[in-house]
PDB file of N, CA, C and O in Angstrom:
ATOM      1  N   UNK A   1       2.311  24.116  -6.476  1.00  0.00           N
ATOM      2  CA  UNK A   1       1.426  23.838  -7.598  1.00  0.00           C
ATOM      3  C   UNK A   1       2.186  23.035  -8.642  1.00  0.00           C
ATOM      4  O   UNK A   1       3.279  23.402  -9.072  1.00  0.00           O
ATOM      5  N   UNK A   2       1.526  21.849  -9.061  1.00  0.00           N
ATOM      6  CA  UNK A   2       2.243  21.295 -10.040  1.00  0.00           C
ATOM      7  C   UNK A   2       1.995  21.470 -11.806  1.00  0.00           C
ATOM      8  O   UNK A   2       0.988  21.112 -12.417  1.00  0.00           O
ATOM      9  N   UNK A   3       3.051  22.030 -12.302  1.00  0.00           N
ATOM     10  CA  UNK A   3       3.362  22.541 -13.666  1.00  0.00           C
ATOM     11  C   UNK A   3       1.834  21.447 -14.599  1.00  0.00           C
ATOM     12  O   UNK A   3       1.345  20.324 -14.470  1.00  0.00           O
ATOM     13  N   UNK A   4       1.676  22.347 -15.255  1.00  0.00           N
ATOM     14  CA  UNK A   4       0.679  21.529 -16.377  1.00  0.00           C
ATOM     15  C   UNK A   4       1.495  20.230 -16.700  1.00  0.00           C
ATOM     16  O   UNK A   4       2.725  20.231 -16.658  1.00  0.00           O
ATOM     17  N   UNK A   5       0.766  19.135 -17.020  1.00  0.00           N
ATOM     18  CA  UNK A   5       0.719  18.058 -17.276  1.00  0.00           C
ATOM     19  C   UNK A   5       1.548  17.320 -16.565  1.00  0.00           C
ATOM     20  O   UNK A   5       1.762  16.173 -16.958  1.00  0.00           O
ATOM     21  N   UNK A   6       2.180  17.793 -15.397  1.00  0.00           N
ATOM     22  CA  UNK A   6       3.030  16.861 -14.520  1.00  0.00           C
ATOM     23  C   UNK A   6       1.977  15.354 -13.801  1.00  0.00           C
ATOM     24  O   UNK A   6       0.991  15.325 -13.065  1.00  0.00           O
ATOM     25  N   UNK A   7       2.445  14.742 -14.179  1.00  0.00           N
ATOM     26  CA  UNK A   7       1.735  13.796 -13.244  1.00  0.00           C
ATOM     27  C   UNK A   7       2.613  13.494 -12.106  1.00  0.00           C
ATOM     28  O   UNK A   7       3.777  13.094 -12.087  1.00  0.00           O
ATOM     29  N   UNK A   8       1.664  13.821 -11.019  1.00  0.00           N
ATOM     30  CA  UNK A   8       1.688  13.072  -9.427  1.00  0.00           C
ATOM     31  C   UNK A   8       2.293  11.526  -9.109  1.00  0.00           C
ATOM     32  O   UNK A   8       1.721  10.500  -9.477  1.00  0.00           O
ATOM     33  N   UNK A   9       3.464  11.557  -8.412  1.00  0.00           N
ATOM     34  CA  UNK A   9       3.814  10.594  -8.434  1.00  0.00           C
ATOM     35  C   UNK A   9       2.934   9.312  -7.429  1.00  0.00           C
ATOM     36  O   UNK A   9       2.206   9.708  -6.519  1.00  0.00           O
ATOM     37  N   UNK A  10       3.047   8.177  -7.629  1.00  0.00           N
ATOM     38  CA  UNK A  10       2.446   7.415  -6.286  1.00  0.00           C
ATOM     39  C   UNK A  10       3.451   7.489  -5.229  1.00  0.00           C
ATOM     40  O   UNK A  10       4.651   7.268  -5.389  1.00  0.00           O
ATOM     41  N   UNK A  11       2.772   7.877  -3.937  1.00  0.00           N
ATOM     42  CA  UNK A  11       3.814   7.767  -2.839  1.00  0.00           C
ATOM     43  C   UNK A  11       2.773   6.759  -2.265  1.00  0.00           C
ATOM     44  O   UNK A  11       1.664   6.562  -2.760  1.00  0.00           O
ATOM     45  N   UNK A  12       3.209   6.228  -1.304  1.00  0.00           N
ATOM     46  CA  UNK A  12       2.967   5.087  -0.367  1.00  0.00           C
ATOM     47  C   UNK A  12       3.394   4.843   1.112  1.00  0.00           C
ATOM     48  O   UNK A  12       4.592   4.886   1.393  1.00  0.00           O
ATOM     49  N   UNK A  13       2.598   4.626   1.924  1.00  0.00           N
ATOM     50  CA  UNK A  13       3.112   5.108   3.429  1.00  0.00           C
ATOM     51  C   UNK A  13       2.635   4.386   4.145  1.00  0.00           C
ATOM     52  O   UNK A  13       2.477   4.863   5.269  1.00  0.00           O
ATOM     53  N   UNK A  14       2.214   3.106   3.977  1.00  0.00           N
ATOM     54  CA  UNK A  14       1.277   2.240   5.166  1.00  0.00           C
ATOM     55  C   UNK A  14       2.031   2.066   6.029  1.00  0.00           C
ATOM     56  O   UNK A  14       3.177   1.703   5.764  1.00  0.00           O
ATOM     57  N   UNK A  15       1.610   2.276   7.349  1.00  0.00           N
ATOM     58  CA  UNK A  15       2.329   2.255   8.760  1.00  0.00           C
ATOM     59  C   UNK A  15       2.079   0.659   9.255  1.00  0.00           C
ATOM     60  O   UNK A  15       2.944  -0.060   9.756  1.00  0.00           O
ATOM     61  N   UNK A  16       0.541   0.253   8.962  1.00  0.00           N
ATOM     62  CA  UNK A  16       0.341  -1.103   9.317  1.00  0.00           C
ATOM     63  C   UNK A  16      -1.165  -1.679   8.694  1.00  0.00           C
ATOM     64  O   UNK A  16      -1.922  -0.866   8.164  1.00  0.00           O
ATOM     65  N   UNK A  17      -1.510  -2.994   8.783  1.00  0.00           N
ATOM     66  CA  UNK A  17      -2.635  -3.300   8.475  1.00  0.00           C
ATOM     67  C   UNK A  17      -2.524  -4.807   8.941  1.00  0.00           C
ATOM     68  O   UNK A  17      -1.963  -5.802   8.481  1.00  0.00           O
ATOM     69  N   UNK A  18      -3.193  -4.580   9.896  1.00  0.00           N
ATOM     70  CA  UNK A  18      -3.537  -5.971  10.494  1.00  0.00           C
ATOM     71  C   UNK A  18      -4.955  -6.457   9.953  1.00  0.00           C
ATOM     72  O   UNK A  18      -5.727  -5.869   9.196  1.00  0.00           O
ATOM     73  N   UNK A  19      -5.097  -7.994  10.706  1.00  0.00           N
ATOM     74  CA  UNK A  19      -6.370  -8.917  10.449  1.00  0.00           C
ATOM     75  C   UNK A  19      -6.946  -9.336  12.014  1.00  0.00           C
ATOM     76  O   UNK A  19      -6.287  -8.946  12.978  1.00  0.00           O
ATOM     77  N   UNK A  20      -7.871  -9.934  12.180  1.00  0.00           N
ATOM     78  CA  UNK A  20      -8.486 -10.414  12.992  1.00  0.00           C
ATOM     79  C   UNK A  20      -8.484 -11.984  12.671  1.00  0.00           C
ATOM     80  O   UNK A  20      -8.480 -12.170  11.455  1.00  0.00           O
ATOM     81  N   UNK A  21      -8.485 -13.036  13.340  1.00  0.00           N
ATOM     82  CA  UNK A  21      -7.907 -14.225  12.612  1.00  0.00           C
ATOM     83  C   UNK A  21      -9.740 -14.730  13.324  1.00  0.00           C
ATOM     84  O   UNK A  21     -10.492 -13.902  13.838  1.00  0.00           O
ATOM     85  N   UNK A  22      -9.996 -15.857  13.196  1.00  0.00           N
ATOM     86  CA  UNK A  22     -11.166 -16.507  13.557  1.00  0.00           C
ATOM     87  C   UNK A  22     -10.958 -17.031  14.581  1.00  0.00           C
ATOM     88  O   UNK A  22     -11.692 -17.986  14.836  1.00  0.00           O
ATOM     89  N   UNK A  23     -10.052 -16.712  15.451  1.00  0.00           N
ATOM     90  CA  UNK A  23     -10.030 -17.160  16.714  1.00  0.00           C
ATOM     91  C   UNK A  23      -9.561 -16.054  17.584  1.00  0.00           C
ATOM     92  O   UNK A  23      -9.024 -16.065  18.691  1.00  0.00           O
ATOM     93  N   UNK A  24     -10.021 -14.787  16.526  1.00  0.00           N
ATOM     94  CA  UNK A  24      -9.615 -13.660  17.541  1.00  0.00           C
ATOM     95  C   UNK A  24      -7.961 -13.115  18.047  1.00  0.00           C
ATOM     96  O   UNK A  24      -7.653 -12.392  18.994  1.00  0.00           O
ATOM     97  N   UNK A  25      -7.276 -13.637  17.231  1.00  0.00           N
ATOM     98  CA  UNK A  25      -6.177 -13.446  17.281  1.00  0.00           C
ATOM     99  C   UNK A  25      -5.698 -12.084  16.520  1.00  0.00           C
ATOM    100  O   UNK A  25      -6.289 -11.982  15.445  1.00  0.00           O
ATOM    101  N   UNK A  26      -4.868 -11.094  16.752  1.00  0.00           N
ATOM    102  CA  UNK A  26      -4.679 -10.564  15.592  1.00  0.00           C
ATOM    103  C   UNK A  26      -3.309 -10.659  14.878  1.00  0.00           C
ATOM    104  O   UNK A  26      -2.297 -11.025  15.476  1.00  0.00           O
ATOM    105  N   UNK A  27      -3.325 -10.305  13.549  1.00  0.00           N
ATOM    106  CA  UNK A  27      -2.331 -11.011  12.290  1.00  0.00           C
ATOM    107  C   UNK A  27      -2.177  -9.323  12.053  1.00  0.00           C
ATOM    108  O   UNK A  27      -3.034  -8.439  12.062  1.00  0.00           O
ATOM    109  N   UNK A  28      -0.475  -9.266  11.805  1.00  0.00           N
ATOM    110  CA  UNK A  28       0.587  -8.274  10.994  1.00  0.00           C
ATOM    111  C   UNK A  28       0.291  -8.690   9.913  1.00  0.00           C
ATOM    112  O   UNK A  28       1.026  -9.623   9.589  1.00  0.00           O
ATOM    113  N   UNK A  29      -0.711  -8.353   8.923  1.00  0.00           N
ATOM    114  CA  UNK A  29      -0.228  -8.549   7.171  1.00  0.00           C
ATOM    115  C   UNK A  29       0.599  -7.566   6.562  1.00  0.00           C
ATOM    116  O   UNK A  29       1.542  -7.896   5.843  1.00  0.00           O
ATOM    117  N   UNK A  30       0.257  -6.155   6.846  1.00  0.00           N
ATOM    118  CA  UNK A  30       1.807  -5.294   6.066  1.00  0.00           C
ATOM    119  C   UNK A  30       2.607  -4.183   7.498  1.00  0.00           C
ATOM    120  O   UNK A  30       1.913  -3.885   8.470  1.00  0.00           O
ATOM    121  N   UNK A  31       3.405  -3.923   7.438  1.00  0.00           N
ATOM    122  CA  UNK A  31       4.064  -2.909   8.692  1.00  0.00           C
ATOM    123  C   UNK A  31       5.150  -2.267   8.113  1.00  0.00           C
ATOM    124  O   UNK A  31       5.923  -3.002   7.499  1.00  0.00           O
ATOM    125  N   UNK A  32       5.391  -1.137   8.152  1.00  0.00           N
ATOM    126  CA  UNK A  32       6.254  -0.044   7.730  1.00  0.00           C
ATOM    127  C   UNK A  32       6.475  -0.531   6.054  1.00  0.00           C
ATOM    128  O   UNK A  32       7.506  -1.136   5.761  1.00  0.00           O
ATOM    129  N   UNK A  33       5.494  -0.239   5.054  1.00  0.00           N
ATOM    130  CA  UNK A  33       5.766  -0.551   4.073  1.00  0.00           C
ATOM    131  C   UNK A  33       5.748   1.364   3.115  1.00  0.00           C
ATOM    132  O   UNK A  33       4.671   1.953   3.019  1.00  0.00           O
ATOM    133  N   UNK A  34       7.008   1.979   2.573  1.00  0.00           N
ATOM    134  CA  UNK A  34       7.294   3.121   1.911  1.00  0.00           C
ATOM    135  C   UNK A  34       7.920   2.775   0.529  1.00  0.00           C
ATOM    136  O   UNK A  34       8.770   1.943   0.212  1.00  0.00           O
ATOM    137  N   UNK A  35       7.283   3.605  -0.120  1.00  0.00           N
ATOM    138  CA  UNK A  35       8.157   3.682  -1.356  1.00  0.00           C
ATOM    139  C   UNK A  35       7.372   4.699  -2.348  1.00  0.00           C
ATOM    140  O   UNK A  35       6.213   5.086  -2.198  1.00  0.00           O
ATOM    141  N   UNK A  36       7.844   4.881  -2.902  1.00  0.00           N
ATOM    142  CA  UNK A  36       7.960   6.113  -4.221  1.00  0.00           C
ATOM    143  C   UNK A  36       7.875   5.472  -5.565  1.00  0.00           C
ATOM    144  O   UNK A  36       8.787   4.750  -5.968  1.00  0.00           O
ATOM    145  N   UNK A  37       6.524   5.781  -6.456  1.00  0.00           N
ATOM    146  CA  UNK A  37       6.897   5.592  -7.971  1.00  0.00           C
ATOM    147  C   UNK A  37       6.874   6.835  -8.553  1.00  0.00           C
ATOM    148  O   UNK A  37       6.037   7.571  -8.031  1.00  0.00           O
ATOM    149  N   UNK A  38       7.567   7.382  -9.548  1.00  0.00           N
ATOM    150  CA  UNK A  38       7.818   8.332  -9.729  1.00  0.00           C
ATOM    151  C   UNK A  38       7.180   8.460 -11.235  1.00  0.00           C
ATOM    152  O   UNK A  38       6.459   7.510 -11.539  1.00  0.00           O
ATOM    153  N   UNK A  39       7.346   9.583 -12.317  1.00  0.00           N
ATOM    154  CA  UNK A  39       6.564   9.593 -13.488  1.00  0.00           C
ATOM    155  C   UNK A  39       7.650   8.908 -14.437  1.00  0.00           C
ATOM    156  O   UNK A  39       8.849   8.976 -14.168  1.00  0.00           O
ATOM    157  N   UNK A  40       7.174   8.263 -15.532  1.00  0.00           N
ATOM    158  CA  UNK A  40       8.040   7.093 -15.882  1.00  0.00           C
ATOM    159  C   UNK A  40       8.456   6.013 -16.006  1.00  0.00           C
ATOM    160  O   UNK A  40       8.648   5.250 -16.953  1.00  0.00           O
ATOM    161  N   UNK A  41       8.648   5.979 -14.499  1.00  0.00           N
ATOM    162  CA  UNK A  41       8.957   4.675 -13.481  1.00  0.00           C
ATOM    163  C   UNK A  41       8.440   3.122 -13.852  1.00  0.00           C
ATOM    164  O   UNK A  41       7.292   3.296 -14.260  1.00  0.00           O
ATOM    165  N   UNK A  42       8.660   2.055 -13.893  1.00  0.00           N
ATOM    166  CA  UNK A  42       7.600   1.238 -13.588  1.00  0.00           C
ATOM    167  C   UNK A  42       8.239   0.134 -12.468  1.00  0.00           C
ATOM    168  O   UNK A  42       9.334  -0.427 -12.518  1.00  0.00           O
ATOM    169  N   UNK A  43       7.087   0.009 -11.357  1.00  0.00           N
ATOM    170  CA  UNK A  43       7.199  -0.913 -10.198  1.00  0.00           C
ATOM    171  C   UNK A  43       6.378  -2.118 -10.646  1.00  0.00           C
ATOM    172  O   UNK A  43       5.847  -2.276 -11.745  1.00  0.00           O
ATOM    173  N   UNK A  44       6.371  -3.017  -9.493  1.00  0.00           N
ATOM    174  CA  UNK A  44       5.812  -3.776  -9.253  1.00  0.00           C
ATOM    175  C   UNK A  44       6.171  -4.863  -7.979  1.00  0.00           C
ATOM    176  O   UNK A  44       7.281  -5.072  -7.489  1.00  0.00           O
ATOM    177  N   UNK A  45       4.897  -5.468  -7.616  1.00  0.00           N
ATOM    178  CA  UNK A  45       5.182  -6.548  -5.940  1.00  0.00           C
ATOM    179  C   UNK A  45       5.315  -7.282  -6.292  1.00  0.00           C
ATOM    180  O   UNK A  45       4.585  -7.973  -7.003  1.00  0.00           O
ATOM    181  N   UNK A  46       7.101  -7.537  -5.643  1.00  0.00           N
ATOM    182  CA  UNK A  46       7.656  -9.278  -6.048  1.00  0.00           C
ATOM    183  C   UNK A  46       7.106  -9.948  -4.463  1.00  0.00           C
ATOM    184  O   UNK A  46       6.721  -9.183  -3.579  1.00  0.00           O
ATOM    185  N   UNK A  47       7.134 -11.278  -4.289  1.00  0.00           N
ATOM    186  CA  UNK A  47       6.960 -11.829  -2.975  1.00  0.00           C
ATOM    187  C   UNK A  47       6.368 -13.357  -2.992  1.00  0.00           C
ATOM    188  O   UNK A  47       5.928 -13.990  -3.952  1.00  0.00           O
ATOM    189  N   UNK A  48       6.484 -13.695  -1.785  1.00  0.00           N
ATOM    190  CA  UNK A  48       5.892 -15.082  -1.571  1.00  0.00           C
ATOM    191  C   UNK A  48       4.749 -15.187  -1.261  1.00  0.00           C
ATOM    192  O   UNK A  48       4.369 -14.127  -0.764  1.00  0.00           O
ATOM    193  N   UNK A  49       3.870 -16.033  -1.299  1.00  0.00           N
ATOM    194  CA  UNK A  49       2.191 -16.347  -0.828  1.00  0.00           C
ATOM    195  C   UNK A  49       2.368 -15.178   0.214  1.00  0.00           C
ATOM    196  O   UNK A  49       3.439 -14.579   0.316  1.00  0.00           O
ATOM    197  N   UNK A  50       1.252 -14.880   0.989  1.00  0.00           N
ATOM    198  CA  UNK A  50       1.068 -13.939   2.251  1.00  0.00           C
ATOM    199  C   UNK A  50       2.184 -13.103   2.692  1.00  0.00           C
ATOM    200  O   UNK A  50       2.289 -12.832   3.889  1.00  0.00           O
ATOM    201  N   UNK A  51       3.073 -12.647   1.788  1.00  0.00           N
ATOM    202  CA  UNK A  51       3.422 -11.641   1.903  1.00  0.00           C
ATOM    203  C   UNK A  51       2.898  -9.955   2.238  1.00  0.00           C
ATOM    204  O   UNK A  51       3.406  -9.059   2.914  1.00  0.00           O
ATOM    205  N   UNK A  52       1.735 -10.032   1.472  1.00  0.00           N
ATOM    206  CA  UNK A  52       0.997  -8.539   1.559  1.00  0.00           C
ATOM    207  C   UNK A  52       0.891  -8.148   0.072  1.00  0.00           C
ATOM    208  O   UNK A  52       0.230  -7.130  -0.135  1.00  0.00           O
ATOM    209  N   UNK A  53       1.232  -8.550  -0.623  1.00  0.00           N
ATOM    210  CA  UNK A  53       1.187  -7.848  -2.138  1.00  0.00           C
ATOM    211  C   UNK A  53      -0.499  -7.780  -2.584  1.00  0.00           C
ATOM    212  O   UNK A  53      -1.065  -6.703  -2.775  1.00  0.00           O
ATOM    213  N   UNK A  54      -1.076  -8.900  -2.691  1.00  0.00           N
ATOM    214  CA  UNK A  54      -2.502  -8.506  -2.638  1.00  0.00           C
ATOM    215  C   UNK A  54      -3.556  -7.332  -1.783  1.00  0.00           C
ATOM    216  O   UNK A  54      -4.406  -6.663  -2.371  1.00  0.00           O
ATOM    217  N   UNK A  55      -3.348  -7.275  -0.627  1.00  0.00           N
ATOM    218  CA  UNK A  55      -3.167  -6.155   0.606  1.00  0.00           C
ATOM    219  C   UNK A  55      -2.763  -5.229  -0.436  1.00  0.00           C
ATOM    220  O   UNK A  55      -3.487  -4.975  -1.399  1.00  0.00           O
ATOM    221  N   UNK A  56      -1.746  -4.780  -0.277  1.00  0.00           N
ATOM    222  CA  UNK A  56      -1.100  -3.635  -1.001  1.00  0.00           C
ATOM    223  C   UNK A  56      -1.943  -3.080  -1.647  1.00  0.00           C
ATOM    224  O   UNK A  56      -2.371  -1.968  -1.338  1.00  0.00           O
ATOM    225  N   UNK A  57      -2.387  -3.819  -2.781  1.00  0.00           N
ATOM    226  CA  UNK A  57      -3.192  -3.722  -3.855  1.00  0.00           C
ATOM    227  C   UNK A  57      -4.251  -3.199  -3.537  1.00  0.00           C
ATOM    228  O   UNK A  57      -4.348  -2.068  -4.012  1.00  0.00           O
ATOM    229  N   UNK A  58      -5.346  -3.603  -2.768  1.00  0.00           N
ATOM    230  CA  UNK A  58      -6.438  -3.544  -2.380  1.00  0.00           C
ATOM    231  C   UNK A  58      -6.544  -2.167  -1.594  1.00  0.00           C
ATOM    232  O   UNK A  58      -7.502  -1.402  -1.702  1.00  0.00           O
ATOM    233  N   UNK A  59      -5.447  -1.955  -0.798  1.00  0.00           N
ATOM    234  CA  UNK A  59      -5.406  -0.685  -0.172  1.00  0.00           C
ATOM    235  C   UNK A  59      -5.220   0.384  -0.707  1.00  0.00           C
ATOM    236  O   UNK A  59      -5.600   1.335  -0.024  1.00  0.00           O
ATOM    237  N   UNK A  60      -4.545   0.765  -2.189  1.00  0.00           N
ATOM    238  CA  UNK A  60      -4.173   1.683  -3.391  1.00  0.00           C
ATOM    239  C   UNK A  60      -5.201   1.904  -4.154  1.00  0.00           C
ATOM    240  O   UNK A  60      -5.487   2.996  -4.644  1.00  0.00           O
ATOM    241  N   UNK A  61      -6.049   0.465  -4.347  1.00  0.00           N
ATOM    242  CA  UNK A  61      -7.632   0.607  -4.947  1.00  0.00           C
ATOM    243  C   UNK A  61      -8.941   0.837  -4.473  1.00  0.00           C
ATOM    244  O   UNK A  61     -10.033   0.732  -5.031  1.00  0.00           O
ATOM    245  N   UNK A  62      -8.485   1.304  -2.879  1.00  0.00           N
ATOM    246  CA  UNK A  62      -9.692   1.551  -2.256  1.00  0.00           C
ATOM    247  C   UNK A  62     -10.635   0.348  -1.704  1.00  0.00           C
ATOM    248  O   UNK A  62     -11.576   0.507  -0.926  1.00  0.00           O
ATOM    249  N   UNK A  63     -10.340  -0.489  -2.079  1.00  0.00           N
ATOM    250  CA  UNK A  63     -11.079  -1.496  -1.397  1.00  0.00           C
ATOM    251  C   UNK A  63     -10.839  -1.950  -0.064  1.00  0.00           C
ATOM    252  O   UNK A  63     -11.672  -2.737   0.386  1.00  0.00           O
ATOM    253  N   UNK A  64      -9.884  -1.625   0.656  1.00  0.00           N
ATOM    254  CA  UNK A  64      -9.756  -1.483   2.088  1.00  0.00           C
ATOM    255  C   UNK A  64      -9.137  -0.244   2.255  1.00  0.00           C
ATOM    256  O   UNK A  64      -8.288   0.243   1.508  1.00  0.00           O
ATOM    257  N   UNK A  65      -9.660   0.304   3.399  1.00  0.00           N
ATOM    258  CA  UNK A  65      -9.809   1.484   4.086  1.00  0.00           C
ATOM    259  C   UNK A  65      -9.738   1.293   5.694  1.00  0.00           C
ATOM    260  O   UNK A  65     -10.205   2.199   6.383  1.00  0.00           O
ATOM    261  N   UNK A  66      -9.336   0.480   6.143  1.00  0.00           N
ATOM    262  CA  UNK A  66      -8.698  -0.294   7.420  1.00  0.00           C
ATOM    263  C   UNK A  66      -7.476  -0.392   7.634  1.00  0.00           C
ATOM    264  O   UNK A  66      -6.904  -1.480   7.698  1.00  0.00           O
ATOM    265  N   UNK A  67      -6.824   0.887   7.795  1.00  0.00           N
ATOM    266  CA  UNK A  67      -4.865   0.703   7.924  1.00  0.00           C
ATOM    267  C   UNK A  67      -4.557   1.906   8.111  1.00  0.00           C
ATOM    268  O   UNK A  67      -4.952   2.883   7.476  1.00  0.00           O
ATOM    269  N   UNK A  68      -3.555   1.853   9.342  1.00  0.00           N
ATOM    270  CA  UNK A  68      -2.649   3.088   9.483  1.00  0.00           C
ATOM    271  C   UNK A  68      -1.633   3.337   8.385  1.00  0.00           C
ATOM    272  O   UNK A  68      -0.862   2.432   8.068  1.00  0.00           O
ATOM    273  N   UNK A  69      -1.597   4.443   7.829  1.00  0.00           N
ATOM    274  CA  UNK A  69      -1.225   5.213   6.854  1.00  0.00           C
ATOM    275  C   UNK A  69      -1.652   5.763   5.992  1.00  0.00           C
ATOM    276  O   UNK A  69      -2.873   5.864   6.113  1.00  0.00           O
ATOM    277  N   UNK A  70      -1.172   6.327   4.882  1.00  0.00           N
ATOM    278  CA  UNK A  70      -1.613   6.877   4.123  1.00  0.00           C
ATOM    279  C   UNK A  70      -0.774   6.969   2.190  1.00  0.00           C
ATOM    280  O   UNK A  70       0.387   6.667   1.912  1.00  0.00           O
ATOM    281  N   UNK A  71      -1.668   7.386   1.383  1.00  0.00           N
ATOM    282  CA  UNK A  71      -1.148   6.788   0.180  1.00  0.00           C
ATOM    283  C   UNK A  71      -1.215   8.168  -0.725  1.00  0.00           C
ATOM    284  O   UNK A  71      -2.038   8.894  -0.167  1.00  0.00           O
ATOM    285  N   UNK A  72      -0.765   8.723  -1.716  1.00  0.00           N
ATOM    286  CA  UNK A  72      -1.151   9.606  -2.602  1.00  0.00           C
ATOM    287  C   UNK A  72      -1.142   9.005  -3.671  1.00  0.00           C
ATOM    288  O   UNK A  72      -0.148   8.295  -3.825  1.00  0.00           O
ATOM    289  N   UNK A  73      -2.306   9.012  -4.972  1.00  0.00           N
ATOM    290  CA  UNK A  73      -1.859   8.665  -6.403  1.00  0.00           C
ATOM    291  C   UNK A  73      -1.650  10.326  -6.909  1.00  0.00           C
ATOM    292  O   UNK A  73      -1.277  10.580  -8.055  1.00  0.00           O
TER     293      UNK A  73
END
């Protein structure tokens, strides 16, 4: 049980999240992606174009629900 006013840290656990390409191909956009923010903390996704950072995003906000793993806020 967590103590009054503790806030829950974000954990993060996506195993994978692929695409379907328009030619039926399929695309790795994130794979073994872990990490921990803790209370306090502040993160953030550094990266290049198609890296996954948008992904990321979308998967923490619920807007995709298509990926092995799993997330806690």
């Amino acid at each position: 049980m967590q103590p009054v006013g503790a806030v829950v840290p974000l954990k993060v656990d996506i195993a994978e999240k692929t695409f379907r390409s328009t030619r039926g191909v399929s695309i790795t956009a994130l794979q073994d992606l872990s990490f921990e923010v803790r209370q306090g903390e502040f993160a953030c996704l550094l990266g290049p174009s198609g890296c996954g950072k948008t992904t990321t995003l979308r998967i923490l906000l619920g807007l995709d629900q298509d990926f092995s793993g799993s997330f806690q806020l």
